[in-house]
N, C-alpha and C positions, 0 to 999 in steps of 0.2 A: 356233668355238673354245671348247675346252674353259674353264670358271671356273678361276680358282687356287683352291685351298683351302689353307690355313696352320694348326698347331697348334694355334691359339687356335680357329678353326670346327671342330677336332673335340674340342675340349675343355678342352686344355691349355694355360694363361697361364702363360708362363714369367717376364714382366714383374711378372706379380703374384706369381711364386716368388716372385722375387728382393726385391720389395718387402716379403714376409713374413720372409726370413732378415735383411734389415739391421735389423726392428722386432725382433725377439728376441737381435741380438748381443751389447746391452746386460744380458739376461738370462742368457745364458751364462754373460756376462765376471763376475758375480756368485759363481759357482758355482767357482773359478779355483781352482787348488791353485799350488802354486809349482814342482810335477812339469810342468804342461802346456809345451808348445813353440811351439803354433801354438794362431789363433785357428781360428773356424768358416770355411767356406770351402773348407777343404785338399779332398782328395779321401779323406785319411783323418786320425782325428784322430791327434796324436802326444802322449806320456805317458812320460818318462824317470825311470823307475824307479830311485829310491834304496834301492839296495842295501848302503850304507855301516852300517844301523843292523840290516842282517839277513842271518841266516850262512847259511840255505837255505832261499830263498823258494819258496813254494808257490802259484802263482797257484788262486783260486778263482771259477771265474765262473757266471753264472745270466740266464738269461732269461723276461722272462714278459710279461703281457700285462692287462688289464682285465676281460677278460672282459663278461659281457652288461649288469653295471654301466653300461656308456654306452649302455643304451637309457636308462634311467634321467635321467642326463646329457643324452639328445638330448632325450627328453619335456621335460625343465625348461626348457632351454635351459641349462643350468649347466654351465661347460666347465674352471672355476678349480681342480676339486676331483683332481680324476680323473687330472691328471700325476701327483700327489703319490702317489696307488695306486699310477702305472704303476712308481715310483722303489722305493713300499716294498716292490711284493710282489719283487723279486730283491735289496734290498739287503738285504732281512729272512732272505730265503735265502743271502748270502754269512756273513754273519755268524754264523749258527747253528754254522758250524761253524771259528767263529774269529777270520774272517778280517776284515780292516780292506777298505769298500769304497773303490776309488779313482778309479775315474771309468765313467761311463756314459753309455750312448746309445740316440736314441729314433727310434721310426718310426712316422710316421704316414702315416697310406693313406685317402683319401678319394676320390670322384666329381669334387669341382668344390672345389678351396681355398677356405675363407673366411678373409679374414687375419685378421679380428679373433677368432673362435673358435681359431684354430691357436694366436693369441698367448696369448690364456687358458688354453688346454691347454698351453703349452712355459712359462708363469709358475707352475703346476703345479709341472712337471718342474723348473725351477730350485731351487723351493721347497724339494721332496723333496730335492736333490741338498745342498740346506745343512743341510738337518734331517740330513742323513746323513753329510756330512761330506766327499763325493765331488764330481768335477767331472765336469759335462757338456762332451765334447769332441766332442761330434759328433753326427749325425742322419740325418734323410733324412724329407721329408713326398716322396707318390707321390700325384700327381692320376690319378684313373685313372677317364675318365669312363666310365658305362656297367657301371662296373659296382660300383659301389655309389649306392642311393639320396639324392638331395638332402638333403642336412643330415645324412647320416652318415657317419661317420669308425671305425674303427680304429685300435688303438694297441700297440704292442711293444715292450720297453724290454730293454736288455742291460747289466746290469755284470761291472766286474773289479775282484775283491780280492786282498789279499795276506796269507798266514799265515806263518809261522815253521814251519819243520817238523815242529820238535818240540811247537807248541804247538797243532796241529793237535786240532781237537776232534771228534769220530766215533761218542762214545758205548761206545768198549773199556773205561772207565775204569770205569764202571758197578756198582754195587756192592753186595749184598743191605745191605737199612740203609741204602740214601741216601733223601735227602727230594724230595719233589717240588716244585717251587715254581710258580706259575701269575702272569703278569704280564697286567692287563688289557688288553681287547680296548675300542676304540672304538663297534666295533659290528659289523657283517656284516664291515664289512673289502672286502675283495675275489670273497669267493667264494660258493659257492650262489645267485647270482641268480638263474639260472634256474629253482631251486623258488621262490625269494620273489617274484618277478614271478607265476610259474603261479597261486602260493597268493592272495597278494595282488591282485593285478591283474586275475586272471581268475575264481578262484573267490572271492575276496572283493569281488569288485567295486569295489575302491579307486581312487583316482584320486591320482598322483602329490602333487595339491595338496590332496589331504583333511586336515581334522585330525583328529589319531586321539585319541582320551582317553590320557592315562599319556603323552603325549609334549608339549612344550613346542614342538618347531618340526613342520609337516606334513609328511607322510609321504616325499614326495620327497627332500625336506634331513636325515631320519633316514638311508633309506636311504643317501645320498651323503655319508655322515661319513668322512673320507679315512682310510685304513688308516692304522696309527698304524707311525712308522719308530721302532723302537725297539736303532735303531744303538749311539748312543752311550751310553745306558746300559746294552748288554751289552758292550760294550767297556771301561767303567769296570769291570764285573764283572769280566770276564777278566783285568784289569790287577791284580785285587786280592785274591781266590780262586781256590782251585781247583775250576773248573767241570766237573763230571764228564760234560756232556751238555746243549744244546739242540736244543728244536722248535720248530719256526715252522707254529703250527694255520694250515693254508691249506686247501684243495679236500684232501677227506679225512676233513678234523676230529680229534678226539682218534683213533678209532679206528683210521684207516689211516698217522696221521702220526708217532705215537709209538713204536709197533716201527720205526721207521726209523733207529733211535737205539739200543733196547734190545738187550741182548745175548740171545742164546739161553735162558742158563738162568737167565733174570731177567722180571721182569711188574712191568707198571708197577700198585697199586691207588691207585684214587683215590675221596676218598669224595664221595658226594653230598650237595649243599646245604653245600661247602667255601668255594663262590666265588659271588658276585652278577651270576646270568644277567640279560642286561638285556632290559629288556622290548621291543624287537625280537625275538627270539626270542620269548618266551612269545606274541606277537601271531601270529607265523607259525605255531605249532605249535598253537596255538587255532583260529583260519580255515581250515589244513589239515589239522587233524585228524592231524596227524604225528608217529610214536611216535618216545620218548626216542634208540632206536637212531638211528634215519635222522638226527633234528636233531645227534646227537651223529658221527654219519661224515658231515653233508655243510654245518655251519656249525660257529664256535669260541667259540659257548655261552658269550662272555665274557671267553673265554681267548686272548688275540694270541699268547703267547709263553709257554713253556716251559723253565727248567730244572732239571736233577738236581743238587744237591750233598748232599756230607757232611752227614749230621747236625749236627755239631758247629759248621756255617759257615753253617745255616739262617736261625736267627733277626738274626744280623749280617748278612747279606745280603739278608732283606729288610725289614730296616729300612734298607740302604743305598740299598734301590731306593725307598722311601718317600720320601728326600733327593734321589733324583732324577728325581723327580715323578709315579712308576710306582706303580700299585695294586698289593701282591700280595698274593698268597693260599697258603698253605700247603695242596696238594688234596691231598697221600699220600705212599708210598712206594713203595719198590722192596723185592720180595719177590723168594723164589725161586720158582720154577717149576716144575710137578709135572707131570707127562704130557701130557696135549694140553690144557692150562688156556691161556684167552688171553693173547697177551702184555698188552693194557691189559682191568680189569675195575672194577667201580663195586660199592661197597657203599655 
């Protein structure tokens, strides 16, 4: 007679699912707007949209993911830090272009559930979701044995925003004489791990747990400094000038991410030594021998956030962003554009 074989002998504890969704409900329920309908659980979340205080809503949404940063995370064993990435890098991107985020959802994907790491990664996710001002309404972790190694996970996050139609921000408003404004970056942020791990890890020979000179905590806890959600002080912006254009430096960096914004017959110039590169960068582009271009198209050299205003609304605005506890930097302006001259260029 054939063995029975059961879910759990080929990989899959649904008891322990289920033991890991009641230990985070508490976590959610934190996260709660007064729009949600239903708790965790449903089969999908529900989100009733007040539309009493807006004349033509504009939904804006964004997905994205962690990227190779949770090797980093798996090396440490450190799992607290990395929801709060998975929350900024798409509410950073609703927002760029206006929009208020309003609630989000997370997917993690692993070989074999560990509750107690899922719980530190969704304490993460809660986190971000209040620093952001949005509510986690839902999720999905996916045991999937076999086919990812013991102790690694995956992560994808999804939000939805909402803009005013008219106040829809895109970058048309754009305008030879605007200023550029630069708000700082915490640090890598989310993106380029993949050379900073190459550079570091393999050609510098580092070790997650080294200390490095010029740095206060070891190199693993610099690399894992959570991308910074800098929601609600572009939304205080928005509320109080008029924003001619944000960028959100992600995978890109200044070079690929700034014409995404700029009009045609406009270039962005920014000048160098405007803003305080921080010494994760200089350590990576010293051990890899890596020219200004590449660090400058594939890390944000300092810079999280990006944007264009008026001349005239420059210096009020960022000293308002100084009030709300944002570094900023005045890197240039917006010229006109002469034949095939780049849209972004450095002097």
């Amino acid at each position: 007679m054939r063995e029975k074989i059961t879910y759990r002998d080929s990989g899959v504890d649904i008891d322990r699912a289920n033991s890991f969704v009641e230990k985070i409900k508490p976590l959610i329920k934190a996260t709660s707007r007064r729009e949600m309908m239903t708790g965790i659980g449903g089969f999908g979340g529900l989100f009733h949209l007040d539309i009493s205080k807006i004349k033509d809503p504009v939904l804006v949404s964004s997905t994205d993911g962690v990227g190779t940063k949770l090797k980093i995370a798996q090396m440490m064993n450190k799992h607290d830090t990395v929801g709060i990435d998975l929350v900024a890098m798409s509410v950073n991107d609703v927002v760029v272009q206006g929009a208020e985020p309003l609630f989000f959802l997370d997917y993690i994907a692993t070989g074999k559930l560990c509750v107690e790491t899922g719980v530190r990664i969704v304490e993460g996710v809660a986190q971000g979701c209040q620093e952001a001002g949005c509510a986690l309404i839902g999720g999905e972790t996916a045991e999937m044995p076999g086919f990812y190694p013991d102790g690694e996970y995956d992560l994808a996050g999804f939000c939805v925003g909402v803009v005013e139609a008219d106040k829809l921000i895109d970058g048309s408003e754009i305008r030879v004489g605007d200023r550029i404004v630069g708000i700082a970056s915490s640090g890598l942020h989310s993106n380029g791990f993949s050379l900073a791990r190459r550079v570091l890890l393999e050609q510098g020979q580092l070790h997650p747990e080294d200390k490095v000179d010029g740095f206060d905590e070891v190199l693993g806890l610099e690399l894992l400094k959570p991308t910074r959600i800098y929601v609600k002080s572009i939304l205080n912006l928005i509320k109080n000038f008029n924003i001619r254009g944000i960028v959100h430096i992600t995978g890109g960096g200044f070079i690929d991410n700034i014409p995404r914004i700029v009009p045609g017959p406009c270039r962005a110039v920014i000048r160098r030594g405007s803003w305080a590169i921080l010494p994760i960068f200089d350590l990576i582009r010293r051990v890899g021998n890596v020219d200004e271009y590449e660090m400058l198209r594939v890390f944000n050299m300092g810079i999280g956030m990006i944007i264009i205003v008026a001349e005239k609304d420059q210096q009020e605005i960022m000293e308002r962003l100084e009030k709300l506890g944002e570094k900023a930097y005045a890197l240039g302006t917006i010229e006109k554009r002469e034949n095939d001259q780049p849209t972004v260029s450095f002097i």
